[in-house]
N, C-alpha and C positions, 0 to 999 in steps of 0.2 A: 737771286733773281737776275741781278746784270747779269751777271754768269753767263745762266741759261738765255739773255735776251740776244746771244750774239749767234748765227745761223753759223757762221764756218764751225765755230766749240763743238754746237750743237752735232753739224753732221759728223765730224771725226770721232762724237761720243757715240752718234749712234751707228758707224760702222764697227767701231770696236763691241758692240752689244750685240748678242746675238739671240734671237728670241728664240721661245720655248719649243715652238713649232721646228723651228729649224735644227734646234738638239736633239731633236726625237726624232729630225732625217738625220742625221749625223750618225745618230748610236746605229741605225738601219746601216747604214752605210758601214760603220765598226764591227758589225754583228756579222755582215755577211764577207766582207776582210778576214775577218780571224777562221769564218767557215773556210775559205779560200786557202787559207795558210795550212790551218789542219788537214786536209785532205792531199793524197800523196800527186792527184794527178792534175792539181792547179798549184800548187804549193808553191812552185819555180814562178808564179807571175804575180804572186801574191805582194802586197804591201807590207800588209802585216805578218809578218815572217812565224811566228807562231812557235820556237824554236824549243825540241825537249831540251828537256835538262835533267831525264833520271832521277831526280829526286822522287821520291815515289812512296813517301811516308813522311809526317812529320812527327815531332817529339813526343814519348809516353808518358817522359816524367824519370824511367826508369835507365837513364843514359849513366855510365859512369866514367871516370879515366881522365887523362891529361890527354889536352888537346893542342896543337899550333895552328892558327891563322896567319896568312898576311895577306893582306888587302892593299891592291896597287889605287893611290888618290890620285888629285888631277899633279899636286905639290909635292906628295909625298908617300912615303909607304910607311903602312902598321901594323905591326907586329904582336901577336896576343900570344897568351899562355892561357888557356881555360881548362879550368879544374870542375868536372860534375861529380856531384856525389850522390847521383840515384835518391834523392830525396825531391823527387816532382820538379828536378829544377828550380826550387826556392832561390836558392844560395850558392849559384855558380861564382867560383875563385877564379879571380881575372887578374893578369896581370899585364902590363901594355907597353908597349915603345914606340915612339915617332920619329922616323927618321928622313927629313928635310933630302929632297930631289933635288938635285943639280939640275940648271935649268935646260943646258943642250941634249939631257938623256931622252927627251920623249918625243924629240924628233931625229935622233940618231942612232946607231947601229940597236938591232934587236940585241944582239947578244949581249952590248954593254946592259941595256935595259935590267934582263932578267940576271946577270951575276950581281947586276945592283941589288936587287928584290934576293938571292941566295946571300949577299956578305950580309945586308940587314938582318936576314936570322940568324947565321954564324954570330953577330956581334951580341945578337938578343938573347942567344940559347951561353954565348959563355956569360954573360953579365949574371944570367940566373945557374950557372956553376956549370952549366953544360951537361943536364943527364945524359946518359946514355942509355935507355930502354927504347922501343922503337916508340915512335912520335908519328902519330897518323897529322895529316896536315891539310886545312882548308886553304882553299885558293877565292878569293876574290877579286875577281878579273870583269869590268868592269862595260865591257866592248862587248856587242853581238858576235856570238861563236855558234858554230854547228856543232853541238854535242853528239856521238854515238854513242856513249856512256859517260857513266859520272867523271871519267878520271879520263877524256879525249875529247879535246874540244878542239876543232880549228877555228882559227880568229876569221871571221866572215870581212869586216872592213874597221878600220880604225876610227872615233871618232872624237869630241872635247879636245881639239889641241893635239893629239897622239899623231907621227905617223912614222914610230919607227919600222928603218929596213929591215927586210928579212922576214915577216912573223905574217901577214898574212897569206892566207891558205895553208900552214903550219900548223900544229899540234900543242899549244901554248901550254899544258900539263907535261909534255915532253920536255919541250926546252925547258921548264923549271927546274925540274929532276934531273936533267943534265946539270943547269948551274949547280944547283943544289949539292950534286953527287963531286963538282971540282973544286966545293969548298969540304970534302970529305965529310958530309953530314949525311953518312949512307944509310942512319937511321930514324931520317927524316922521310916518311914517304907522301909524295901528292895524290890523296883517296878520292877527293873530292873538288871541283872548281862547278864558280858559281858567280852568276853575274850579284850585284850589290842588290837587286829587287830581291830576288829568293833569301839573297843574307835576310835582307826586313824581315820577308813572311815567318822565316825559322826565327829569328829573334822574339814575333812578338807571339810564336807560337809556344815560348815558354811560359813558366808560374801557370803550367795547369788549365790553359785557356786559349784551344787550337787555333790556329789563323791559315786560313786557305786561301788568300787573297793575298798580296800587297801593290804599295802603288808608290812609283818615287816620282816626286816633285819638286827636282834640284837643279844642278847646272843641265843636265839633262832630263827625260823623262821616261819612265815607261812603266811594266804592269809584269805582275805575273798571275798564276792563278793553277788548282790543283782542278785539272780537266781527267774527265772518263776516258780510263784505261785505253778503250778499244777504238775511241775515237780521235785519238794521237797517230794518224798513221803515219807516219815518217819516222814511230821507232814502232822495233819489230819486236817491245813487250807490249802485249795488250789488258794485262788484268789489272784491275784495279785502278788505281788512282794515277796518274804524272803531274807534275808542277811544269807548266809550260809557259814560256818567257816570249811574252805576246812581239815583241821590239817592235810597240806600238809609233815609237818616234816616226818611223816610216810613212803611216799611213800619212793616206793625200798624196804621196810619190806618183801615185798614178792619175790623178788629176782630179781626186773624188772630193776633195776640199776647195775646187776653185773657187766654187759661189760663198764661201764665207772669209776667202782671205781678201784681207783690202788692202791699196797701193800701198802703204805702209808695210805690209809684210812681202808684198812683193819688192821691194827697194833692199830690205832685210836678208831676204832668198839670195839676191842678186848680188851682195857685198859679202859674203859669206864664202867659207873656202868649198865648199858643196853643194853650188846651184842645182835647186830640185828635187833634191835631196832633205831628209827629215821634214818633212812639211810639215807635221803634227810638231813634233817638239820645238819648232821654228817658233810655233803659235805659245807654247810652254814651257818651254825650258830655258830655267835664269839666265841662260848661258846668252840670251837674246831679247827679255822684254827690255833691259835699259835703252836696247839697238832700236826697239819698237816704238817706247818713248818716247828718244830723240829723233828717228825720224814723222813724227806727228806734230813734234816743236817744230821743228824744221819747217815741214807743208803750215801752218799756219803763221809761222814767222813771216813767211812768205807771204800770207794773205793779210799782213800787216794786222793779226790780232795779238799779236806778242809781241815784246820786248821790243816796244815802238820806240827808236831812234838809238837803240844799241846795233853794232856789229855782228851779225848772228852767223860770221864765216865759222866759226868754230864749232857751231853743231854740224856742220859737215864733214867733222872729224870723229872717226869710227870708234866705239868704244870711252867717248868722252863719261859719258854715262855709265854708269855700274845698276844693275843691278837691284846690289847692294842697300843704296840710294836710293831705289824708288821703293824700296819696301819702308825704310825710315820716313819716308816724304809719307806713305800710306797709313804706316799702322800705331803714329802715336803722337801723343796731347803736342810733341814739338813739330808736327810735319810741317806744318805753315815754314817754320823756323828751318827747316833742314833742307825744305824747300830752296829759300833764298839763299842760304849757305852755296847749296850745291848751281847752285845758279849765278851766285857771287863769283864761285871761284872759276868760273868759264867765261866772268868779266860782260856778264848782259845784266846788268844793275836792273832786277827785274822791281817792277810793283807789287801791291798786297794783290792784284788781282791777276796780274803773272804768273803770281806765285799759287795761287787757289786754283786757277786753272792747270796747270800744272800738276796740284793733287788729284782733281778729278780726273785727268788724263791716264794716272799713275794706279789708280784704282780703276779705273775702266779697260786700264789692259792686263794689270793680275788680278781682275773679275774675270775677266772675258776665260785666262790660262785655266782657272781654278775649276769656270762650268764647263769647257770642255773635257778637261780632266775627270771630272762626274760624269761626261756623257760615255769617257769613253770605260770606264769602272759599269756603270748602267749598263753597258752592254755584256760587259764581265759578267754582272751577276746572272742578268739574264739569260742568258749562254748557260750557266751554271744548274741554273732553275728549270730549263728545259731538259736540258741531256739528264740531266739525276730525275727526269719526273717527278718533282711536288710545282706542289699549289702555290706552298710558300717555302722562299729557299732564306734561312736565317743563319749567319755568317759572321765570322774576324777579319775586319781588311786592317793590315799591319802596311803605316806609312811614314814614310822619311822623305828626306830633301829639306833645302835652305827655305824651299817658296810657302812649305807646309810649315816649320818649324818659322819661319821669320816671320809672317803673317796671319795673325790668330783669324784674320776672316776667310781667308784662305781655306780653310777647316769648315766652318762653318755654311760656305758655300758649297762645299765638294758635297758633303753632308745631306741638307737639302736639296739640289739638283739631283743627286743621285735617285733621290726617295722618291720626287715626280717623275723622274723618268722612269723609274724600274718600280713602283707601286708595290710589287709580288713581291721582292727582296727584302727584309730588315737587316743592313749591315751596319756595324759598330765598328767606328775606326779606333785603332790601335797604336797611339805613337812609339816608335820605335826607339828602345831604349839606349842600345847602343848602338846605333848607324847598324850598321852589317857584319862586325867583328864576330859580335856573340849568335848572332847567326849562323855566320857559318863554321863556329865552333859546333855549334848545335847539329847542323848538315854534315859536319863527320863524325860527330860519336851515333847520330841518329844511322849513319851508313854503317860505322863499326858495330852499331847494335845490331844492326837486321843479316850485315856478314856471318857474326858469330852465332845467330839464330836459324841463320841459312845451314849454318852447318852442321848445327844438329836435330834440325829438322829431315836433311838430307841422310845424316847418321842412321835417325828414325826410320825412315820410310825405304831406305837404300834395299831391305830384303824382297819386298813389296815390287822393287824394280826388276825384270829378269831383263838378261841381255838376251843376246841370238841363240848363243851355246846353251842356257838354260832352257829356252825352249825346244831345243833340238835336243837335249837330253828327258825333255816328258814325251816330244812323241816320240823319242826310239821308246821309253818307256810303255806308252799306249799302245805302242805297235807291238812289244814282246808280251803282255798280258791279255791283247788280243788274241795272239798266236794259241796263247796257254788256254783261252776260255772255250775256243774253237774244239782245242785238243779231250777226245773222248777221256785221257786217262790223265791231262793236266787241269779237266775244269773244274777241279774241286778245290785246287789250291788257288786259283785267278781270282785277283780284284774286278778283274772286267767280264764279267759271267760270260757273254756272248751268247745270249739265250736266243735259242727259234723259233721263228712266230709261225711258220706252217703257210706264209704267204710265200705264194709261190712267183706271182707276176704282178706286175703293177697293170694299171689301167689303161687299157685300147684306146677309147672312148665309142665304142660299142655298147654298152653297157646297157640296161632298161631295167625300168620297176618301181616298184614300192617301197621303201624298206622306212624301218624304222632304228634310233641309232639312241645309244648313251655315249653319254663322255663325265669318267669321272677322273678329276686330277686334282684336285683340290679344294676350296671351300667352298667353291661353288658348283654346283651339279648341272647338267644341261641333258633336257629330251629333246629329240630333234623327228622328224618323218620327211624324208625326202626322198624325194620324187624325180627319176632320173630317166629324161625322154632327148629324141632327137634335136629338140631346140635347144638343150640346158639342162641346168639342173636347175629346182628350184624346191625352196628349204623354208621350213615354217618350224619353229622351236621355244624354248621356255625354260629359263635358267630358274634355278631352284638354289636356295641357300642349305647348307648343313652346318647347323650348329655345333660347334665346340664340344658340347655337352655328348651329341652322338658319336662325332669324329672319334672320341677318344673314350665312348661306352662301351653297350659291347656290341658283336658280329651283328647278332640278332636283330637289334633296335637300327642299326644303319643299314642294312639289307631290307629289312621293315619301310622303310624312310623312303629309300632308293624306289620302292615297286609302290607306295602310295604315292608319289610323285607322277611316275609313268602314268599310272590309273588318270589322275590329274590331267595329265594330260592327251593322253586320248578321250576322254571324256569332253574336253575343251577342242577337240579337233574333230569329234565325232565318228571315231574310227575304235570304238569299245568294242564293235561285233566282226573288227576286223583281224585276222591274224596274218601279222605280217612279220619277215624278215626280219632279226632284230641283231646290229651290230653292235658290241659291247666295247667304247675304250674305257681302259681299266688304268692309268699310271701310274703302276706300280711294281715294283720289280717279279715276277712270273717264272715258273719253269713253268713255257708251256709243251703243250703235252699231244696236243692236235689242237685244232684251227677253234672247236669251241670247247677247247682244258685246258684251265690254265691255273696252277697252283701259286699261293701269294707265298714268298719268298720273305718279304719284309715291308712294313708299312716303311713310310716316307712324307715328306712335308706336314708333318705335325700329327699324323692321323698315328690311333693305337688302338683300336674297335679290336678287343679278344672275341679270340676262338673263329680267326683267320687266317694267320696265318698257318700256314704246311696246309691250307683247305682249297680246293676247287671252287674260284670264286664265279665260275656259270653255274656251279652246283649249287653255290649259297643262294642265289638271287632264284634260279627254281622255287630253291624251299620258301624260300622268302614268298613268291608269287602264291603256290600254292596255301602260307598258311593267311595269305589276304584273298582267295579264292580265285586270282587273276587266273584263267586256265588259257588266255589265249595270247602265252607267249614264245616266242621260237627262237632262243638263240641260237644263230646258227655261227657266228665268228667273235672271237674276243682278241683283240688288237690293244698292243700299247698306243699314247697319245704321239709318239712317234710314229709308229706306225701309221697310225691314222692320218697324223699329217705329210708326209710321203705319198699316201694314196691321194689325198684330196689335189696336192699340187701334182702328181703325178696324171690326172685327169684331164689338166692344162698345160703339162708340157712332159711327152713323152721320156725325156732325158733324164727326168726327175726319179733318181735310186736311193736317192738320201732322205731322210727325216731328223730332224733337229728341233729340241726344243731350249729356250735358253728362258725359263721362266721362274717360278716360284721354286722351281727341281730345272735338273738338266738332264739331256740325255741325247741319244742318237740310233738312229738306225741305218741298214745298208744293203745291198741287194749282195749275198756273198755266193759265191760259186760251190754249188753243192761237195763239190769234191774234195773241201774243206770245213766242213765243217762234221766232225768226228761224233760229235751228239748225238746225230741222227741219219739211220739207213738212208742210202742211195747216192749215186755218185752224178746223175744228170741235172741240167739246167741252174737255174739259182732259188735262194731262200732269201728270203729277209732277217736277218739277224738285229735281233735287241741288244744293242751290247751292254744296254746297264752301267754307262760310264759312270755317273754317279758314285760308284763306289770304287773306281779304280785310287790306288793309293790307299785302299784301307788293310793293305798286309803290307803297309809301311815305304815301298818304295817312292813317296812322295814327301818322305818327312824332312828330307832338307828343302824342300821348296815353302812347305809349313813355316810361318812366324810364329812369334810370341801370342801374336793378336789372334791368328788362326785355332791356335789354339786354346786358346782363352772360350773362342766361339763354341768349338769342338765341344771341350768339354762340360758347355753348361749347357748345349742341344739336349733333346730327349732322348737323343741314339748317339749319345758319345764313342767316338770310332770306327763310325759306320758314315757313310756320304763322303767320304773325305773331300773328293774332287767337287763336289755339288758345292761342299761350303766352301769352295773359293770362288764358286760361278755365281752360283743361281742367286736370285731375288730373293728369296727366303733369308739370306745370311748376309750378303754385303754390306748391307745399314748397320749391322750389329760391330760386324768389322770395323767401320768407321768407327763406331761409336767409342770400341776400346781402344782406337787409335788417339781418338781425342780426348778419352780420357790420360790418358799417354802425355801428351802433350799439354794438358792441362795442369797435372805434376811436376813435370819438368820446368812451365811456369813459361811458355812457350805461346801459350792460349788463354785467351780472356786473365790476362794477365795474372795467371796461376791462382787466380778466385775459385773458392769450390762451389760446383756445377750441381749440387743435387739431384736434380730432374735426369741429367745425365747420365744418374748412376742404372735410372730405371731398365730391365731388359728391352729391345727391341721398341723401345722410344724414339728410337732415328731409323724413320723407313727409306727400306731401297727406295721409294716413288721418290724422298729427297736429292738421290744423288742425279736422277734425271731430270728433276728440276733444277739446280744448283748448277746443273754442267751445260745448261740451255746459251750456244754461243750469243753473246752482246746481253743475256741477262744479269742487269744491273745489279752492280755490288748492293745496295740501297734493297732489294729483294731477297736478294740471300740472307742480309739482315732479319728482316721481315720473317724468312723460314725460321730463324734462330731465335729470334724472341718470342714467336709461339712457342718454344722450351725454353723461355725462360731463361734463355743466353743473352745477355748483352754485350753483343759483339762491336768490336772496333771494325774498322776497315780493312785495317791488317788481319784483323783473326776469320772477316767474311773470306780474304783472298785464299788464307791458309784451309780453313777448312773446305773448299772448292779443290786447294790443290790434293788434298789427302781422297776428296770424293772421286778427282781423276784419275787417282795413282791407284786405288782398289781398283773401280770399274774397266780400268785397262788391264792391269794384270787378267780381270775377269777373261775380258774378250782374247787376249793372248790366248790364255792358258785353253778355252775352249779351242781358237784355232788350233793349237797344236795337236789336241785331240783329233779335230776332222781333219788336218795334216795327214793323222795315219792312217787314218780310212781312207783318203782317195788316195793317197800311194800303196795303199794296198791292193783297193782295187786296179788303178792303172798296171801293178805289175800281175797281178793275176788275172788278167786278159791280157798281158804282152806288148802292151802301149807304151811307144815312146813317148805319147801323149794322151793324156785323158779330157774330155770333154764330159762335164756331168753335173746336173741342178741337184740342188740342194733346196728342199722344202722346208721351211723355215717356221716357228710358232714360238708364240711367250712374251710376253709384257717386256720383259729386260731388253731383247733384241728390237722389238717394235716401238715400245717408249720411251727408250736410252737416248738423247742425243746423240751420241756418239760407238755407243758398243758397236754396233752392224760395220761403220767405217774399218773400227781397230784390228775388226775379228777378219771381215775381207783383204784389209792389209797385211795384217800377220801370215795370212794361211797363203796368200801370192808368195811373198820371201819362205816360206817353209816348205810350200809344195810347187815350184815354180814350173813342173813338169806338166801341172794341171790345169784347165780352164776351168773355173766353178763359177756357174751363177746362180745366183740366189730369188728364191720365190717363195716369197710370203703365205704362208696360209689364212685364205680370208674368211673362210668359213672353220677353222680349226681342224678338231682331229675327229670330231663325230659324221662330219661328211664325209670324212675318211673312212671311217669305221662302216660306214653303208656301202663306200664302194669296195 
């Protein structure tokens, strides 16, 4: 009670107090700094600097090797030897040396500096006999740097005491590896540097129990934290995870802390070799509450509530105070006593209530460090909790420093302030077991893990990859089994049939009528009756399911099916007593024969209905009508789904000769110049050619572009050897692809850490719709998750990024290998009209090019570099191919 009964105590307690209200604008003010930092185009005026650091995974457990660190202190450097043995990290073999700094090196020549920090491992690596195998080696470098990778950092500004010449704006991994390399230790290599926070987080990320977080609270202060991939933009990796090094000390640089610093920290600021500078850690970091302290004795010295009738010239001497000292005077049964010690030996013979006031003082300003240090963690998690979208974000913060290890309420404070401010978050702090050594032992064998997995991953998937040349070797290929499918006396041997559709012209937009249209391509059936006048078109239609059970019955029962559906619906449309026009698209490969003959060649995407093929399929659907008594039907044209989408975009833009489908099946069509094409009489105007891509490659000239995996697919389809080209495109097969990729990887031990997947094993368990969800730009690793554990995958983070990259690396080749395809169709056509340039749309249809994130981009990019003589633009078919088939 005296204590409190004196008003000067009173206010300097309660400017060093900052209430709850005012933490919770602070973290506002933290939360939207670190926004500032991360983003590329505020980032330069930012406080909080937000800085990658590459890191971009922490520890599986599965880490093994000999490892070197050295870690530069404020006194001295240390040297480790870390042995893991791929057992979870239980039981890492450490071995350590401390070697005492001369005191003129850390403000003298840089290069003395860092041959210091090179002869300290020379002496360490001969004391332990000197191997010689290479030696990957952690750097713990202790200063804000700009990282552009793990292994180049330039030193941003020197701080604690440091300011040797030479090394800022410098490359401080270089200069090591220089020293390093003229003490002849050329098999010592620098993989990794990393400030002392990341050391923490990877330390307390071992024994099995991840840490995404850390926080130092020492001579200095700052934070790091594992932020979303795509939201780091000042590095140019976007997937996944980064660890970014907030160099929170900063904040308040810009004047966002002035209403909670008081003259006491402004006097502090002002004695200091970097006025204005660190304003946050001024408030925080050891290196400054003793300076805080004493200047609080001081102002009340002055106001004659202290050390009445001593000398108090000596608290205006800098540094008289440690620390040190005010954590002893804080955190135990002797502070009273440690108190007047440390007050004795400054010669102000204090009292028992000198000295009590004086505790209070001492705990009211590493109170005040500890809640801000929570407020600005609180903002950490928060940050964390929104970009990952959950409700509740529940986490490892791994912490070190003198002020967290010296002061058990230190702990305890950060603790609870964190938890009312960020409510949403449950984090659990993690004391750091070995400072930052084992860390960042951890931070290079964790890089030498994911190097050596990078490479056989890339090993994997590198067939998967084609370069320029390869695709320039399938279209001259497409373009020579074009040639041959054309040719009357080669089209018996061509992969690429080059079938005639008997359409002679695409669409005026003259056109008028009634008509009515089928579209069958695949599992689903559609009748349509459109109605084609001066104002538009306009289309009224009904998709119709076909079962399994008929797909693959026989002719009879799916012809049956097809014409009670029709019935269906003109009955629903009221047009039973009408006989109208009726366009047939058919999807599937055809010699046709005239405009409504067309014989089935070969079923495709899953269908096998006997006693169809070699048959006239306008002839089945007759018989079919006839024996349901339907007599009022008229086919008068049968159109592939290509075809049909050709015509339907051909309606809206006259340019349009092309038909492309990139769906469950792929294919293409083209307007060719009659006087090529050998199949059929007559040498005038043009035809439409089916060319049946689909099957180019299936007389083998595609078999070195063929993988393992490709053929794995191949051979367990229902038409083994047939499709070739389709099952490297179309929707039907790419999921399957993936899947034996991953089971690939799953062996090798590569993925879900070589756990066996079951579920996995299943056929066509991993649908194409997944690699269009999965490849969705900014959709969250935490979602990809999500697709994977509905199969019963429990994916890491690493294994969400990996399988994303294996879903990129199919669907691209997809859309490649298709451009090269339409490659050689408009350079065909370009040279068979005589064009130095060709101008020409391309009508476009199918789930994979319309719902892909990304196929439409790869495929438009590929076919510019493959066909550069061409202008192609692209137009979606909005109404498919059965509007097609009417016009």
């Amino acid at each position: 009670p005296a204590l409190m009964s004196c008003p000067q105590v009173q206010r300097a307690l309660l400017a060093l107090t900052i209430p709850l209200e005012m933490l919770q604008a602070v973290k506002g003010r933290m939360l939207q700094a670190m926004r500032k930092g991360l983003s590329r185009e505020t980032h330069a005026q930012a406080s909080v600097r937000m800085l990658p650091t590459y890191i971009c995974s922490t520890p599986d457990g599965t880490e093994k090797g000999d490892f070197l660190v050295v870690e530069l202190c404020q006194s001295h450097v240390r040297t480790l030897w870390v042995t893991l043995l791929g057992d979870g990290n239980q039981s890492p073999q450490v071995k350590c040396k401390i070697f005492n700094m001369p005191g003129d090196i850390i403000q003298g020549k840089g290069e003395a500096l860092f041959d210091f920090i090179a002869q300290c491992m020379r002496q360490f690596l001969t004391d332990l006999g000197s191997p010689q195998h290479r030696l990957p080696l952690g750097f713990v470098f202790p200063f804000s740097c700009r990282q552009t990778r793990l292994d180049k950092a330039e030193l941003i500004s020197w701080s604690k005491g440091f300011s040797c010449s030479d090394v800022e704006g410098k490359d401080v991994v270089q200069l090591l590896q220089a020293a390093i390399n003229k003490q002849e230790l050329y098999h010592v290599e620098v993989v990794a540097l990393m400030n002392d926070t990341v050391g923490t987080m990877m330390t307390c990320s071992m024994r099995g129990q991840p840490c995404e977080v850390a926080l130092i609270a020492g001579m200095g202060t700052n934070s790091c934290f594992m932020a979303e991939g795509q939201q780091v933009e000042m590095a140019e990796e976007t997937n996944g995870r980064m660890c970014v090094n907030t160099e929170w000390g900063c904040f308040g640089d810009d004047g966002t802390l002035s209403d909670i610093l008081t003259p006491y920290d402004q006097c502090v600021d002002q004695e200091s070799s970097n006025p204005g500078e660190k304003r946050f850690e001024k408030l925080v970091g050891s290196l400054y509450l003793g300076e805080i302290v004493r200047h609080v004795l001081t102002a009340l010295a002055t106001e004659k509530v202290l050390f009445i009738g001593s000398n108090v010239a000596v608290l205006r001497t800098k540094d008289v105070l440690k620390t040190q000292q005010v954590l002893e005077i804080i955190d135990t049964e002797e502070g009273m006593a440690k108190a007047r010690a440390a007050l004795d030996a400054l010669g102000l013979r204090p009292s028992e209530r000198d000295c009590c006031r004086m505790q209070q003082v001492c705990r009211a300003v590493v109170s005040r460090a500890a809640a801000l240090c929570a407020t600005g963690l609180a903002a950490i998690l928060s940050h964390m909790c929104q970009s990952r979208e959950l409700e509740r974000l529940v986490v490892n913060v791994g912490v070190d420093g003198e002020l967290y290890r010296g002061y058990t309420r230190f702990g305890e404070i950060l603790q609870s302030v964190t938890g009312l401010l960020a409510p949403e978050c449950t984090a659990t702090l993690l004391p750091s077991v070995d400072g930052t050594g084992q860390g960042a032992a951890m931070a290079t064998a964790v890089t030498s893990r994911l190097a050596a997995q990078r490479r056989e991953v890339d090993q994997l998937l590198a067939p998967l990859r084609l370069s320029r040349a390869d695709l320039e070797h399938v279209q001259a290929l497409m373009r020579r089994e074009m040639e041959l499918g054309l040719g009357r006396h080669t089209n018996a041997k061509a992969s690429v049939r080059m079938l005639p559709t008997y359409v002679c012209s695409t669409p005026t937009g003259t056109e008028r009528g009634e008509f009515l249209a089928l579209d069958l391509g695949g599992t689903n059936f559609r009748v349509l009756v459109v109605r084609i006048a001066q104002d538009g078109i306009r289309i009224a239609s009904e998709v119709y399911v076909i079962p399994t059970a008929i797909m693959q019955g026989s002719g009879k029962a799916l012809f049956n099916h097809i014409i009670e559906c029709i019935m269906d619906f003109q009955l629903k449309q009221n047009l039973m007593e009408h006989v109208l026009p009726l366009g047939f698209t058919f999807s599937f490969p055809c010699q046709q024969l005239g405009l409504d003959k067309a014989v089935l060649l070969s079923w495709t995407k899953g269908f096998s209905a006997t006693g169809c093929v070699g048959q006239d399929v306008v002839q089945l659907l007759r018989e079919a009508a006839q024996r349901k008594q339907h007599l009022g039907l008229k086919v008068v044209a049968v159109v592939n789904d290509t075809v049909g989408t050709m015509m339907s975009c051909g309606y809206d833009d006259p340019k349009c000769e092309i038909g492309l489908i990139v769906g469950t099946g792929t294919n293409a069509c083209y307007m060719e110049e009659m006087q090529n094409v050998g199949t059929v009489e007559g040498n005038q105007g043009r035809m439409c050619i089916n060319t049946e891509w689909g099957a180019f490659g299936d007389n083998g000239c595609l078999d070195d572009i063929f993988t393992d995996f490709d053929r794995l697919v191949d051979k367990k389809s229902i038409n083994a050897g047939k499709q070739r080209f389709e099952k490297l495109i179309s929707g039907m097969y790419l999921g399957e692809i993936v899947r034996h990729i991953l089971l690939a990887l799953v062996e090798k031990q590569l993925l879900f850490r070589g756990k066996p997947c079951p579920k996995l094993q299943t056929r066509d368990i991993f649908q194409t719709k997944f690699l269009s969800t999965i490849e969705i730009d900014g959709l969250a690793l935490r979602q990809v998750q999500a697709i994977l554990q509905d199969l019963e995958l429990q994916a890491s983070f690493e294994d969400s990024m990996l399988v994303r990259e294996v879903c990129q690396t199919v669907s691209t080749r997809a859309a490649q290998l298709c451009a090269a395809g339409l490659a050689a169709v408009v350079e065909k056509m370009r040279e068979n009209r005589g064009l130095a340039r060709l101008a020409v749309t391309v009508g476009v249809d199918g789930t994979l090019y319309k719902m892909h994130p990304h196929f439409s981009q790869h495929l438009q990019h590929t076919l510019q570099e493959l066909a550069p003589n061409c202008t192609v633009t692209f137009l979606q078919s909005e109404d498919g191919s059965g509007k097609g088939a009417a016009l």
